[in-house]
Every structure is written in C-alpha cells, then in structure tokens.
PABAMI-601748 format. One record per residue: z, y, x of N, C-alpha, C in turn; residue in one letter. Coordinates in pm, whole numbers, plus 50000, padded with zeros to 5 digits. Atoms other than C-alpha are relative to their C-alpha. Example, Ala and Ser with C-alpha at 12.3 -4.5 7.8 and 13.67 -1.06 7.14 Angstrom:
REM PABAMI-601748
500004988150089507804955051230500005012050090a;499944988149918507144989451367500735010949923s;
***
This chain:
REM PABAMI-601748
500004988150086500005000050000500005012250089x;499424988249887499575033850130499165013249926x;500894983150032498505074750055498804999650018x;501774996749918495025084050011500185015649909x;500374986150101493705123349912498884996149894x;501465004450034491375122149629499985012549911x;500234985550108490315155749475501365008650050x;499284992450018493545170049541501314992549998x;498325005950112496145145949350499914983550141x;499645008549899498205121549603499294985449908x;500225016650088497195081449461500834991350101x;499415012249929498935050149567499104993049990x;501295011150038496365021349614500664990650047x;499775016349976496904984349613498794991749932x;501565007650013494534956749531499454997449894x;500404999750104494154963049202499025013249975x;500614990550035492674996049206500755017450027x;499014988149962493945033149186500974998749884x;498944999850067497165042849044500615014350003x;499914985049988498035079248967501945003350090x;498944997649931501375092649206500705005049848x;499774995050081502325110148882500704991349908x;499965011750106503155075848725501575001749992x;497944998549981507055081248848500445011849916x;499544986650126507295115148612499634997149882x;500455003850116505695096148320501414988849974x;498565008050000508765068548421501165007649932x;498954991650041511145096748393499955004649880x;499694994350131510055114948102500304989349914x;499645007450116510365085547910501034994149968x;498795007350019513445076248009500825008249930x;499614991250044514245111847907500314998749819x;500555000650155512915109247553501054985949960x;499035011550101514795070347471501375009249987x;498934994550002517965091047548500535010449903x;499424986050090517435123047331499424996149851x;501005006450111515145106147091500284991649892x;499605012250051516105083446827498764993949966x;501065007950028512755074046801499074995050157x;500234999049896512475074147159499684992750102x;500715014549972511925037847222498694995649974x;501664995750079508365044047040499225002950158x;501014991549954507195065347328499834992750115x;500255006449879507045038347612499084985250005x;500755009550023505185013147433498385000249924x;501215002150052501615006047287499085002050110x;501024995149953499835016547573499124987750027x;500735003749940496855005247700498305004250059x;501354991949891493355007747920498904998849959x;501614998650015490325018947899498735003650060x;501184996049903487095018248074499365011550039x;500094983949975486405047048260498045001550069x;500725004349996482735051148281499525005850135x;500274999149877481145052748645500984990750133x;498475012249943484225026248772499134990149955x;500035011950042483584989548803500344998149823x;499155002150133485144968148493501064999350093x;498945005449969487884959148743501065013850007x;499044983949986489134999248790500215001949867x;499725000750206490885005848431501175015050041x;499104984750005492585046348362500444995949886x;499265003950094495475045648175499235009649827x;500854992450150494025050647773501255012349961x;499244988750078495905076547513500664988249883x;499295008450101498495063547346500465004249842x;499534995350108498455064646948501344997449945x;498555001650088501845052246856500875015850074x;499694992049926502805079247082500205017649934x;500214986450080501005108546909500695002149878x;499095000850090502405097046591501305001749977x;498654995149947505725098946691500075012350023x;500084984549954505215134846805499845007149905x;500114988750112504005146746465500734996049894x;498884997150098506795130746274501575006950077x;498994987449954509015151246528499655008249939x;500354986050024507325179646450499825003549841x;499894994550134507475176046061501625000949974x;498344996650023511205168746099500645016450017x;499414990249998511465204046204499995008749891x;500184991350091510215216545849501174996849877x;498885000350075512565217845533499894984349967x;499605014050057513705182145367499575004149874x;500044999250198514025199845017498675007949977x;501214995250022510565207344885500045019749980x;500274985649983511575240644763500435009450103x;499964993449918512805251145042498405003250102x;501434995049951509185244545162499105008549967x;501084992950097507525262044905500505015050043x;499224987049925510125291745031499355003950107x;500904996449840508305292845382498625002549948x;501534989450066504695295245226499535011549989x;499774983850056505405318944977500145013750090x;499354987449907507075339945249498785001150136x;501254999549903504115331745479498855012249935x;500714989350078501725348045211500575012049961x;499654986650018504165373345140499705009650135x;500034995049873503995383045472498255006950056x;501504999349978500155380545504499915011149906x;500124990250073500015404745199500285013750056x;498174989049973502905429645347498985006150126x;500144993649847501085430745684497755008049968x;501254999450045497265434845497500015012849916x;499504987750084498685466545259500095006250109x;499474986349884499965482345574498705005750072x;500854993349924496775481245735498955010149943x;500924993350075494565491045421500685015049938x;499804985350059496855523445387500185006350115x;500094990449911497355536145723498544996650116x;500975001349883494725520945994498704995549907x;501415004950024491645511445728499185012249974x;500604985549947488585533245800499715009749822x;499764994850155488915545745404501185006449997x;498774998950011492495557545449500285016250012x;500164978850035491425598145418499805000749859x;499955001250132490745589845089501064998149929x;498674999350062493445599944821499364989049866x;500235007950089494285572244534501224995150018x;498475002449994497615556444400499744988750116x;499625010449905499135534344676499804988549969x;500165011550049498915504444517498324994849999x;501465001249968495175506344494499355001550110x;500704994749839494485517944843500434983050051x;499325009949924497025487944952499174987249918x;500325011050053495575457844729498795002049853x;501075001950118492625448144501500394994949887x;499565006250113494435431044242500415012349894x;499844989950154495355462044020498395005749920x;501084997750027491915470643968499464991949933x;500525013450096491175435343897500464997249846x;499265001350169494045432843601499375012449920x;500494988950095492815467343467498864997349950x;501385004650046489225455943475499794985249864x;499825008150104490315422743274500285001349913x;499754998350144492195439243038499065007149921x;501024985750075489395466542945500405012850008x;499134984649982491495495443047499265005650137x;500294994449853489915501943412498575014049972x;499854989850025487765527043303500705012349974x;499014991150066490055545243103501165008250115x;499074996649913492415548243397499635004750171x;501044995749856489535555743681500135013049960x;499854987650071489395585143446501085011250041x;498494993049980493225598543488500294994750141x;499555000749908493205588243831499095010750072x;500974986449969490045614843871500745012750026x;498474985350061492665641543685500985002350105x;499004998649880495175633443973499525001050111x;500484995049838493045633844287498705005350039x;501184995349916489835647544273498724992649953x;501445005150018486155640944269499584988650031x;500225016049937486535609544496501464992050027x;498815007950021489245582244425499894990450059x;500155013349911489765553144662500704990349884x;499285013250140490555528044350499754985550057x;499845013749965490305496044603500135001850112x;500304998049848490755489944932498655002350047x;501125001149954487265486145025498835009749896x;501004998950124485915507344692500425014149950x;500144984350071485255546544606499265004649867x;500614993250110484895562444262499645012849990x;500764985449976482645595844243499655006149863x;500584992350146482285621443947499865009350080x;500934990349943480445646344184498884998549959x;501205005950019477075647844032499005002650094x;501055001349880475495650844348500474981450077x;499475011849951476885614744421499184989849915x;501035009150042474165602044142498974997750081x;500635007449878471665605244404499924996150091x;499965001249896472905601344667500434982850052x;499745015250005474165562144544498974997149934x;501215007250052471385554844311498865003250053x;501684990249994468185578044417499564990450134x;500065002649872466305565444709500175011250110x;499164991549887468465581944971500454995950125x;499425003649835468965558145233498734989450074x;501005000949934466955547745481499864986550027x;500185013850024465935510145468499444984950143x;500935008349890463915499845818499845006550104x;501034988749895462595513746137498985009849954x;501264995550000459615525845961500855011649895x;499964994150077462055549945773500065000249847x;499684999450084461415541545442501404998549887x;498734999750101464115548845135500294992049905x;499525001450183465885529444901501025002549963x;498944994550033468425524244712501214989550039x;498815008949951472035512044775500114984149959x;499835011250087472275475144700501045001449926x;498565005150034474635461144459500674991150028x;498545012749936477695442744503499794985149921x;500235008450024477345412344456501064995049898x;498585005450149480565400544292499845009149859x;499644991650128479985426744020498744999249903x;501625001550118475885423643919499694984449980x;500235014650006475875386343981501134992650006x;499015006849987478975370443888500174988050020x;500315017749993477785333143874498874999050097x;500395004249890475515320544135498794992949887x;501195008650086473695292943887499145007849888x;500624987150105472695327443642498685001050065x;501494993449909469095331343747499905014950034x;500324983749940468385366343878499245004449867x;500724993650087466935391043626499625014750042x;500454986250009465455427943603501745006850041x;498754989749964469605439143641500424995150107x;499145003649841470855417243904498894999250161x;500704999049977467755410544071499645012750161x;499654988349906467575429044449498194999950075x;501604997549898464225439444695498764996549940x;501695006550066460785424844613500034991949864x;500485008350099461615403744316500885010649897x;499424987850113463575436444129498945008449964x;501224989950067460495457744168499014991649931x;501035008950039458375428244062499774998649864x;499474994550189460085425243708500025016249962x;499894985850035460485461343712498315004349940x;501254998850022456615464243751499364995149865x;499985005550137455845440943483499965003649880x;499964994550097457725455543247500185010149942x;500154982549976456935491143317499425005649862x;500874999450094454245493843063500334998949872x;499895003250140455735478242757501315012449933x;498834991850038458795503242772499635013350034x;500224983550057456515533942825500035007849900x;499764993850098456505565942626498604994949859x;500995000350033452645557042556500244983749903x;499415007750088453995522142435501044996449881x;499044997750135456715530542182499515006749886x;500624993050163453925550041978499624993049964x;500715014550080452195511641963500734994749931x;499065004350087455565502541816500065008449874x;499314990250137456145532541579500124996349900x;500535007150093454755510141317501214989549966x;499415013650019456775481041351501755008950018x;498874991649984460235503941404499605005549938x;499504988650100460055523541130500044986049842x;499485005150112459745491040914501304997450048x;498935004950052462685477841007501035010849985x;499044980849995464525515841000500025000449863x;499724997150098463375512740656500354985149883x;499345009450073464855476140584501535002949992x;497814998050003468545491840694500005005749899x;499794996050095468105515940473499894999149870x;499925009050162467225499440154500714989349974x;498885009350025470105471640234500915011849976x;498484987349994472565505240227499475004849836x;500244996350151470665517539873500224990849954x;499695008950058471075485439748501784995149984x;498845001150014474705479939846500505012949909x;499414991450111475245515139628499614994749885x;500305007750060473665495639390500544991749899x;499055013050009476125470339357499784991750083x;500555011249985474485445839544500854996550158x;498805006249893477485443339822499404997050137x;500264999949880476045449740169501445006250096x;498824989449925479805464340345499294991750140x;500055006549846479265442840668501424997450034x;498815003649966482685433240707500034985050085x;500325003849944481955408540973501434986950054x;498845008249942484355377841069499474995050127x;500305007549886484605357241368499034994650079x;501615005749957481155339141331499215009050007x;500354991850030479525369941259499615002649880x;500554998450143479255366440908500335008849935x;499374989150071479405393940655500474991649866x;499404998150094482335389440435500145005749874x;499874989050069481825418940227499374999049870x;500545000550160479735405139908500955010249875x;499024995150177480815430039588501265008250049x;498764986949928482815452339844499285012349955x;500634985549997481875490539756501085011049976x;499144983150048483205524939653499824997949859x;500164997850122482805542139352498514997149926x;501245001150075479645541639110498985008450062x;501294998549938476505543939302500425004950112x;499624995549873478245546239626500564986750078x;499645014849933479015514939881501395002650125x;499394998049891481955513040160499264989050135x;500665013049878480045493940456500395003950169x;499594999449816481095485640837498565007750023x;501354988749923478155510540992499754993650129x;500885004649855478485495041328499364989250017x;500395012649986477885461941232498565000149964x;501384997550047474545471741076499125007050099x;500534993949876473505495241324499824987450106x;500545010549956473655462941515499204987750009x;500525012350067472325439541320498505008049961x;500864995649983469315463041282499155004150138x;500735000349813468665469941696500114989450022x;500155015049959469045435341759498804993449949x;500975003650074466245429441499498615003650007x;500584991249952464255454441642500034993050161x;500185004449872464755438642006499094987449965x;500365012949945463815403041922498855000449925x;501034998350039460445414941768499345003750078x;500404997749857459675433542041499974990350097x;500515010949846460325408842319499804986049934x;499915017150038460355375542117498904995649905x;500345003250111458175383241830499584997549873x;499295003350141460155378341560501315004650015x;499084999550033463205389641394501074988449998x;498765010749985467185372441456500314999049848x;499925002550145466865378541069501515004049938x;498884990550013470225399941142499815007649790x;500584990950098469035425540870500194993449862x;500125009650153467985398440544501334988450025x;499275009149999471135376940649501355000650016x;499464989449973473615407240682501254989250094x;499085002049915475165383140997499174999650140x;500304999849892474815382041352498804986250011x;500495021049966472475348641481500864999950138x;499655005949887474335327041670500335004350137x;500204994249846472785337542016501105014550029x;499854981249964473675374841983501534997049991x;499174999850000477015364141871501224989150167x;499805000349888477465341642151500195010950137x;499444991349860476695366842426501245015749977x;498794989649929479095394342328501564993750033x;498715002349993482105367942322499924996850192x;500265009949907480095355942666500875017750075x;499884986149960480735397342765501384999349999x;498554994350000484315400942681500564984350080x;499605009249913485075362842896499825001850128x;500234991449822483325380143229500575007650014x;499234988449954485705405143235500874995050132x;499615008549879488205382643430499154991750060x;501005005649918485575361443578499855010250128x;500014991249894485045395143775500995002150070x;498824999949972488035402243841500724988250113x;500285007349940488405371643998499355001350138x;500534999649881486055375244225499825015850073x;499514987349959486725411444275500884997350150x;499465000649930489785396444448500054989150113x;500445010549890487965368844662500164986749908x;499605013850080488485340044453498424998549935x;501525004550017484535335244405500354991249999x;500015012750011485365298544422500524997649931x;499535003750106487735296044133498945002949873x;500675001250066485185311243948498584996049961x;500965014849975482175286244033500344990949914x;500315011650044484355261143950500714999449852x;499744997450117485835275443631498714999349908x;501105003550046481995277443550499554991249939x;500605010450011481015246643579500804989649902x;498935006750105484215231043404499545005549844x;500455001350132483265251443092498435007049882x;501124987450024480335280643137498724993850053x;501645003650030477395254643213500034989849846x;500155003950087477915240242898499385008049906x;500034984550149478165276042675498725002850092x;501284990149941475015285042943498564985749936x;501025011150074473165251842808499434999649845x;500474994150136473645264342453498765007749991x;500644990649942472605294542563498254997050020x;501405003549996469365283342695498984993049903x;501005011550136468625255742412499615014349876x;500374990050119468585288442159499245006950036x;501274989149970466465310842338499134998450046x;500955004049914463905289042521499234995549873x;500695004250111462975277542128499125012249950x;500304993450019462165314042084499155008050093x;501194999549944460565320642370498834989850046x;501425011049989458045289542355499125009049885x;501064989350100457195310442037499145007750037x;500354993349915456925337642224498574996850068x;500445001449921454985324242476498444990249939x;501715008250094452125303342202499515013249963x;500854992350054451675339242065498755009550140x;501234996849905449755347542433500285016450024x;499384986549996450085377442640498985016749935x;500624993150054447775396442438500775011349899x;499294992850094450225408242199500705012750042x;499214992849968451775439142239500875002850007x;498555000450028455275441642314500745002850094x;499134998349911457625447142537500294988650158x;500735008949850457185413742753499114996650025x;501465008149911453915409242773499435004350111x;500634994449842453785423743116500554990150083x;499385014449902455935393443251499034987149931x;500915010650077453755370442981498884999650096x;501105001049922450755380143155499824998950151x;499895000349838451805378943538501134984550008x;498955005549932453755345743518499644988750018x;500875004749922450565327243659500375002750107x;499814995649875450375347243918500924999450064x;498505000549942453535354043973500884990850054x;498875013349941454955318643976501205002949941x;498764996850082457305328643721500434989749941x;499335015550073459415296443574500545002049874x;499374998950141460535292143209501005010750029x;498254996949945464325299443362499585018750045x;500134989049941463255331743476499475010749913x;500574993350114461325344843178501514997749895x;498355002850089464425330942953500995013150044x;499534990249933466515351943187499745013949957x;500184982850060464845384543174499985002449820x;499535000750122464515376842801501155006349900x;498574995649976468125378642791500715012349977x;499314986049894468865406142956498965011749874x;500344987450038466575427042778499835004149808x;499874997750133467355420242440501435011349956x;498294993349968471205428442522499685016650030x;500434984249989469945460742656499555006849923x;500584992650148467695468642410500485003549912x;499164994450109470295472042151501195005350025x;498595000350002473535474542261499945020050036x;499724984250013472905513142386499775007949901x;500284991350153471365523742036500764994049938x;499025004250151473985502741816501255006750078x;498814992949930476835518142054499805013050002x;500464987150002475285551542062500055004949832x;499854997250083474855552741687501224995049898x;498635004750064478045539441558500805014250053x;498754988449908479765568141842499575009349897x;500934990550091477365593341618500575001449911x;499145002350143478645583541322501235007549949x;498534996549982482195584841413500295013049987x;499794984849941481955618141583499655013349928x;500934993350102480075632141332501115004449854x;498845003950112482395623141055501575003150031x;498964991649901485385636441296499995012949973x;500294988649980483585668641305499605005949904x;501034998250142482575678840925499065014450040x;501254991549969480915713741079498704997450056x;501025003849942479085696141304499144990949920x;500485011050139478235668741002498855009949955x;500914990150084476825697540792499015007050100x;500704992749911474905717241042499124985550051x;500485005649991473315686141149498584993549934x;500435004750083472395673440841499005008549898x;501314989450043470785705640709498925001450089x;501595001849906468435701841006498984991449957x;501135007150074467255672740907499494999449900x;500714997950136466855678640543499005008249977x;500694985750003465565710940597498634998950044x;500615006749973463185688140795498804995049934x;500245015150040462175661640612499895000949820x;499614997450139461235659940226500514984449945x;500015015350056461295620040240499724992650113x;500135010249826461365589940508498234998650019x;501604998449947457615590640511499825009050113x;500564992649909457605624240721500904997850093x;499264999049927460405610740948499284988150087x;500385009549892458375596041257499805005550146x;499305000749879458665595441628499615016750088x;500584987249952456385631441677501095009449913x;499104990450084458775646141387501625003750008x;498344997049949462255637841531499995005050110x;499614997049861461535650141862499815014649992x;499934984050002461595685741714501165004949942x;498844999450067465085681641574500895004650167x;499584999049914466545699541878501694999349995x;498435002650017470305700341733500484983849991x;499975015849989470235661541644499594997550091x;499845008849846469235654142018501265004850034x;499284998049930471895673342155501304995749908x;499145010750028474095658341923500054983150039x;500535010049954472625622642031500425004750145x;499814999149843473095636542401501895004250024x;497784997750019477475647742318499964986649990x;499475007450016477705616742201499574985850129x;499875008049844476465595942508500735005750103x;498944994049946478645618242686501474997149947x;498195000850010481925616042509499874982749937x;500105011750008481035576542398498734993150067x;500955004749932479155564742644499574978350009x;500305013850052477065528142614500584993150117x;499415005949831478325515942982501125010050069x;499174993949970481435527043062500055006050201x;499625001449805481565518043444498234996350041x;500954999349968478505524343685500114988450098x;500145014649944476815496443841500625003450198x;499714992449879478525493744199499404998050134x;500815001549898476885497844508500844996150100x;499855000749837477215487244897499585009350066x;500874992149922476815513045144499354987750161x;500735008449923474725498945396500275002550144x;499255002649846475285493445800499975014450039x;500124984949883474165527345899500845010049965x;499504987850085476465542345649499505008249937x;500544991150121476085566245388501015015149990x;498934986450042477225605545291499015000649860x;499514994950107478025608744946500795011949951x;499224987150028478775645044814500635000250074x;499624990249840478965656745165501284993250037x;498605009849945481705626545203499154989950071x;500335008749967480875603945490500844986650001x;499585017950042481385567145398499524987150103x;500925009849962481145538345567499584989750024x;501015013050035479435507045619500934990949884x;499345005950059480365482545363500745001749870x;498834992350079482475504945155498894994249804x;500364997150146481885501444757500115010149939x;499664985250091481165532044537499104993849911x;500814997150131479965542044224500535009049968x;499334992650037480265568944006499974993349848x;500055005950109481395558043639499835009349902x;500604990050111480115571743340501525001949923x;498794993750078483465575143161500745009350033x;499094995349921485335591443432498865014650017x;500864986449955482445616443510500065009249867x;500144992950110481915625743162501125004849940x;498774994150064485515635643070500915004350116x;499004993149849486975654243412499645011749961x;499944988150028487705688343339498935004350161x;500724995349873485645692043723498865006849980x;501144998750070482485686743527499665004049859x;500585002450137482995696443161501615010449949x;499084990250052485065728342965500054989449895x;499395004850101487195711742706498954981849972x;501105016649990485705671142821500564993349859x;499955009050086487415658742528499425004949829x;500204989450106486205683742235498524991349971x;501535005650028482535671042073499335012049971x;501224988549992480595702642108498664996750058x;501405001749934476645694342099499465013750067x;500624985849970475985730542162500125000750115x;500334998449863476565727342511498694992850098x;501695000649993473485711342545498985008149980x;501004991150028471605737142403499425012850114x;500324986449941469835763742594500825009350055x;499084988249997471775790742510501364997550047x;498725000849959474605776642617500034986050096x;499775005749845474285758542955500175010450070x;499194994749893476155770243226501374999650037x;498505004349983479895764543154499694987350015x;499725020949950479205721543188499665001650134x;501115004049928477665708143470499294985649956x;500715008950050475285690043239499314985250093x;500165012049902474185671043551500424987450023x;498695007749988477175650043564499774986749876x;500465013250046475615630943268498594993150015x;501705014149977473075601443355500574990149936x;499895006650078473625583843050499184985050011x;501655006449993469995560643173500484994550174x;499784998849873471535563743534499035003950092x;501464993649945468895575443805499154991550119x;500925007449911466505564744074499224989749986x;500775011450050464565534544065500504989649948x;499715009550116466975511643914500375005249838x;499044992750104467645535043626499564991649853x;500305004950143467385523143251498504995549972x;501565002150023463955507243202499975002949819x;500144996150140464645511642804500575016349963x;499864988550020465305545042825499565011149875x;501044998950094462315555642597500234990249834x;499765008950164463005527842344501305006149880x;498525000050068466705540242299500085011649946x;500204990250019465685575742251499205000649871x;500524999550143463495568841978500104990649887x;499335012250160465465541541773500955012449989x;499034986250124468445572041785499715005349931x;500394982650097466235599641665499444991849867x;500175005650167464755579241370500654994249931x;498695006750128468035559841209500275009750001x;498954988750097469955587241225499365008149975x;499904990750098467875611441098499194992449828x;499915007350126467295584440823501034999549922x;498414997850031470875577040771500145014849954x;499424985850024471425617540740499305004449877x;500964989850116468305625540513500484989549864x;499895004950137469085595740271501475001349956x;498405001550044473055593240270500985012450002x;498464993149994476085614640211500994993950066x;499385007149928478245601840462501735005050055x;498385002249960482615598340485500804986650035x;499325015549941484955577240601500564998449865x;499165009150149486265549840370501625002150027x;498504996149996490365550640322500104989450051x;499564990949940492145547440509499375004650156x;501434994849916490225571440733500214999150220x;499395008049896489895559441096500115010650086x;499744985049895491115590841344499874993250148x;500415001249867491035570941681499624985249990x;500815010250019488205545441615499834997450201x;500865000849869486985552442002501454993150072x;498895003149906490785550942164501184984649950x;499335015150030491745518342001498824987450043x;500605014649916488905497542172500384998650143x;499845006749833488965479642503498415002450060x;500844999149918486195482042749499634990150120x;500275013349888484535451642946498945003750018x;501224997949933481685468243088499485006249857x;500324992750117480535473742728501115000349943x;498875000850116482605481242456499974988649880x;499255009150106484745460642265499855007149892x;500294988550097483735476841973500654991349844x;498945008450126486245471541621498885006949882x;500454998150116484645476141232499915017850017x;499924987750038483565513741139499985000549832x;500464996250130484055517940769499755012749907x;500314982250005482175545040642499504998049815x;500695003150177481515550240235498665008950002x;501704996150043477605556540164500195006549880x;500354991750069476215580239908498785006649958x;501114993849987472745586639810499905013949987x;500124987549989471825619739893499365005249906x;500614997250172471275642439583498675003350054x;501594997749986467245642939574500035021049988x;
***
C-alpha cells in the first residue's frame, strides 16, 4: 500500500484499485451521525458501486446512496410543525409576507408611484377587482377622480384619465409602431378584451392584421351611405313598437314586465282608459335587438310579435353580468382559475351558445352575400379570407350585442331623463310635433334637423352612458405621454366614460341634465371634448351611424305619438340603483303611455 498524487486529492492504492484518502472523514462522520441521530444507523448502510465510465469493470467509485438521501429529507421535514395548523400558520404567514413586502414596493419604489390614488389601490390589485365584480368600479373611479385629479393610479400597474386630450393620445394613432415609424394604436390588455382564451377573436378583441381585416369588411355595411339602404327596413320595425304601445292603450296588454326567462308577464296590465303602463326599456330592447338580427342575420329574434327576449339574447346578458368576476379574476393573475372555471361550466353555456346562432347564421349564409346588410362584407370575403364558421359566428355575436345594447341603453336613459326633467320633456316634444304631422314624415333626412332632440340624445350619452368603463390599453416598450404625463412601458390606462363625463374638471354642474350645453350658443363652459360616447381612433365604434339613426327615429316616434309619465310609484333614482358590469345592469322602467291628442 502506499501514496500516490492524482489531480490533487492524496489516494491510497492496493490491489484492488483506487480508494479515496477522504474515506476516514466519511468513517467519522458517520460515526458522528449514529450518535446524534436516532436514525443514524440508516446513514452507514445501503451503499453501493457503480461503474465509472472510462475505468476497467474491475475499478468501481463509490455510488450515491438512496437510503441515505431519504433519511436526510425526513430530518429535514421533522424540522416543520407536527400539528397541521400550525403548518398552515407558516404559509399563510409566508404569503402574508410576500403580500406585505409586494405593497411596499408598489407604493414607494414602483416606477408609477408619482401617481396619486387611495393606498390600497396603488399597494394591491384586488380592490379594483372586488369593485369591478360587484358593478360599482366605475362609480367609484368617478369619486376617486373628485379626490385626486385628472389621473388616478387605481392599480398597481393601471392609470385612469378624464383629460380629454388622453382620448388621443390612448386610442388615436399616436404611437409609433416599427422602425419605419408608422402609428398605431395602444393595444389592449389582454385580461380585459379577451377574457377566455377558447372565445374566438372578433372585430372587439381582435388585435393587428386580423382587427383591420374585420374592420375592413364591415366598413361598408355600417356606413352613413348604407343606413339609407336600411331606412326602409328600420322604420318598419320603429313602426311595429309603436303599434304594440297603441294597442296595449287599447287594452290589448303589452306592459313588458319581463321575468327571469325573459318573458313578458304583463298581459291586461295598463293604466287608465286608453292609456297602458309598460316597462319602456324592455321594449326599446326587444325592438333593437329585432332590428340587429335582420340586419346581420336576416331575420327577426321575433322579440317585438312575442313581447319576450329569444333565448340567445337572454343568454348573453346573464353571460355579461357572470364576466364581471371572471375579470376580476384575472385582473388579479389568476388567469388559470378562470380557464378552468371555463371549462368546468362556460364550454357548455358557450356550446349552447353556438348551437343557437350557427342555425341562424347557416340562414344567413344560404341567403348569399348579395343581400344587403350589415355582414355581407365578411359574407363576401370569407373565401378569400379563409374565414371559418367559428369566426363568422363570433363576429356575429359581437355585433348584434353592439348593435343594440347602445340604442336600447341610450333610449331607456332618454326616457328616464326626460321624464325627470318635465321642461326639458315639453320643449322637446314641441320640436318634434311642431315637426312632424304623422310617422310618415318622420325619416332619417327629417330627424337630423331636430337639433334640440340630438343634443338631448348627446346629454344623455353623457350623463347615462352605454359603456361605462373604456376599453383598457397597454402602453407599449417605448412608452407613452398621456396628457403631457409620461407613462411607462407596460403600464395600463384608459380613460372611462363615466368618470370623464361627471368630473366637475370637464363639465359645470356634471350631474344636472342640461341638453343646451350642446348647443351652439352655449359651448364654452363644458369641455364637450371629454365626451367620446363612439370612443376615437381606429378602433372607435364601427356602429356608430346605426345608433345615431335608430335614436333619432324611436324617439321622435315615441314623442310625436305618446304622452309620456312615469307609472306610480314614480321611479326618482332609476340610473343610481343599477350595477354596472361593463354594461349596465339595467332594472324595469315603468312608464304610463298616452296617445297623443291628434
């Protein structure tokens, strides 16, 4: 036996092979370990060898011993609690800790932290999230405006803007996209326009080349030059609402009192003699909805002759007020709970979903894109295009929901506000009479000279606006300045239509319903700017045009044929008793009808 160097490390050799010098401190520690160890008799046994490759078979390095390791990691769990809750105690206090030390950074060291907003919101995303679930987060973006200003840090990572130089500067093309310079616009956030993943993309969520693609499409069918090819077909059904409302004075029991399924309750409900009490919003809906699925589908949901919702329509607003938390959710990173909350119960309700509206667009799609309408600019490109059922379904969708929901929300607010305001009622209503001898001369060249009924139509998208909260953007790597505020990369903004439109910043007496500040003569105390009811730049409202001329012809139908009050008991805060999930939660309006004395 004797010393050799090898690399460095002493070896003993004998005629078996090498043998590491080190072997006498592996002796010791282990004698160490039986002693302190009660498991310590473990750690000197199991071993054995293993071929070391570039060695004979006869040279063998000592292997790794698993009974060994094992032993080591039930030491090392012995050091954690015995009693479960005491384990659950260390966690908890782990995540508390992770929270504690994640607040501190998002209020003093995160690059947002010049920005004023309550503490709680600067420090954590979860209040935003509960506000947004309940339907209140508007409402309270609003009064957090009132307390700090034009720009509110309402998330860690997320700025709200009622500067109306902050509409173009997030929506307009304002930022610069490539080397070659060109502008677009801010993307959106993903968690907020695309909440599900398996949702196909459409005309709203829809980002770069395949947003302008649909956009293109269906440019044409929602021009001004295309809503005069409709005039025809919108003014019948303008004049099926209104002969279900003469008929319910009648007797013949049109209220709309609407239950759960969407059915109207109301048979043989009315007022007095030759006068009806009817829900207004439910009709107003059940007439734009009827009006959408003719346009893009058709054919009528048969809303109107069946005084209830169909199915579909009633499906997606319960589908609307269930995404509230869904967002929320993933607001606060939890995108994966809501995947698999999805799939547990929202590809089922999305299978409905599809079986009802893919029957209506096969219709659709036998009548050929010849027809005139609103999709036959995706009908006719979805050869070319490589457009898939799922994708036409989709935009479908999307643009029925749109199509109505800002004229049945817009004219219900009308209503209300109207009926709030009896000067403004009368003064209105002598316009149009004064107008108009009979619904024959009320068509789309004749309302657009009713300059007091727009700017009433334009108060009331202001003080009840159809989208509460603006869609929210990403600023992009190079950063962004927003109303001369530099922001940057990453950050979330928007400005929200509720919050802009009622800040004393932008608006003398924001809560008052004065149309006259629209008028001419009297701009200069608002800053009318401040409303983009349509929103701006190139993603702005593609039905813009449609929604403008379903307002101006119901209501000045509604005005020229009816005498119009609230039913008892009379509703004083119709607007401040709903909730808000992106759209409004919108409750019954009951308003008593009256044919207007000839």
């Amino acid at each position: 036996m004797k010393f050799v160097r090898d690399s460095g490390i002493d070896r003993v050799t004998d005629d078996d092979g090498y043998r590491d010098a080190r072997e006498s401190d592996k002796e010791t520690m282990t004698n160490h370990l039986k002693e302190t160890s009660p498991r310590g008799q473990k750690y000197a046994s199991g071993s054995h060898t293993v071929s070391v490759p570039g060695f004979p078979p006869q040279h063998r390095a000592q292997g790794f011993d698993h009974s060994a390791m094992a032993s080591n990691l039930a030491d090392m769990a012995a050091l954690l609690p015995s009693n479960p809750w005491k384990a659950f105690a260390v966690v908890v206090g782990m995540v508390v800790v992770w929270h504690l030390t994640t607040a501190v950074y998002n209020i003093f060291l995160h690059p947002l932290r010049r920005f004023p907003g309550p503490v709680l919101q600067r420090a954590s995303s979860i209040p935003w999230a509960l506000q947004h679930s309940r339907g209140i987060q508007a409402f309270r973006t609003r009064e957090l405006h009132d307390e700090y200003g034009p720009v509110v840090r309402i998330g860690p990572d997320h700025l709200s803007f009622v500067d109306p130089r902050a509409w173009r500067d997030i929506y307009g093309n304002s930022t610069p996209a490539g080397p070659d310079g060109r502008l677009s616009d801010m993307p959106k956030a993903e968690w907020f326009a695309r909440t599900v993943r398996a949702v196909p993309a459409n005309i709203l969520n829809a980002e770069g080349d395949e947003h302008q693609r649909y956009r293109r499409g269906l440019a044409r069918g929602f021009s001004d030059a295309s809503m005069r090819e409709q005039e025809a077909l919108l003014l019948r059904y303008i004049d099926k609402l209104v002969a279900r409302f003469h008929e319910a004075c009648r007797g013949g029991g049109a209220g709309g009192d609407v239950n759960s399924d969407g059915k109207d309750e109301s048979k043989g409900k009315g007022g007095g003699e030759g006068e009806a009490v009817v829900n207004i919003e439910a009709w107003y809906n059940w007439a734009s909805f009827d009006i959408a699925g003719d346009l893009i589908f058709g054919q009528s949901f048969g809303c109107l002759a069946n005084a209830a919702y169909h199915p579909w329509i009633a499906f997606i607003f319960k589908m609307a007020r269930y995404n509230a938390p869904m967002v929320g959710l993933k607001y606060v990173g939890l995108g994966l709970v809501v995947e698999g909350l999805f799939k547990l119960g929202g590809m089922v309700a999305l299978s409905t979903l599809r079986d009802s509206i893919s029957r209506m667009l096969e219709s659709r799609l036998a009548l050929g894109y010849e027809r005139r309408d609103l999709f036959e600019g995706l009908v006719s490109k979805q050869k070319e295009w490589n457009l898939s059922f799922e994708q036409l379904a989709g935009n479908a969708a999307v643009l029925v929901l749109a199509g109505s929901e800002t004229t049945s929300t817009t004219l219900s607010g009308a209503t209300y506000l109207l009926l709030k305001h009896p000067d403004v009622l009368k003064k209105v209503t002598q316009e149009v009479r004064s107008s108009f001898k009979d619904g024959s001369e009320v068509n789309i060249n004749s309302v657009g000279k009713l300059s007091y009924m727009s700017a009433v139509i334009s108060e009331t998208l202001r003080m009840y606006p159809a989208v509460l909260s603006g869609s929210v953007r990403v600023v992009p790597p190079q950063g962004g300045r927003i109303a001369s505020h530099q922001v940057s990369p990453g950050t979330m903004v928007e400005v929200q239509q509720w919050a802009a439109n009622h800040v004393l910043e932008n608006w003398h007496d924001p809560f008052v319903f004065r149309p006259e500040r629209f008028l001419d003569e009297n701009k200069g105390r608002d800053k009318v700017d401040a409303l983009q009811a349509f929103s701006v730049g190139p993603r702005n409202c593609i039905g813009r045009n449609l929604a403008h001329v379903e307002l101006r012809l119901i209501l000045a139908r509604i005005l020229l044929d009816f005498d119009l009050e609230f039913a008892e008991p009379p509703q004083e805060d119709w607007i401040g008793k709903q909730k808000a999930y992106g759209i409004w939660g919108r409750i019954p309006l009951e308003v008593r009808l009256k044919p207007a004395a000839a």
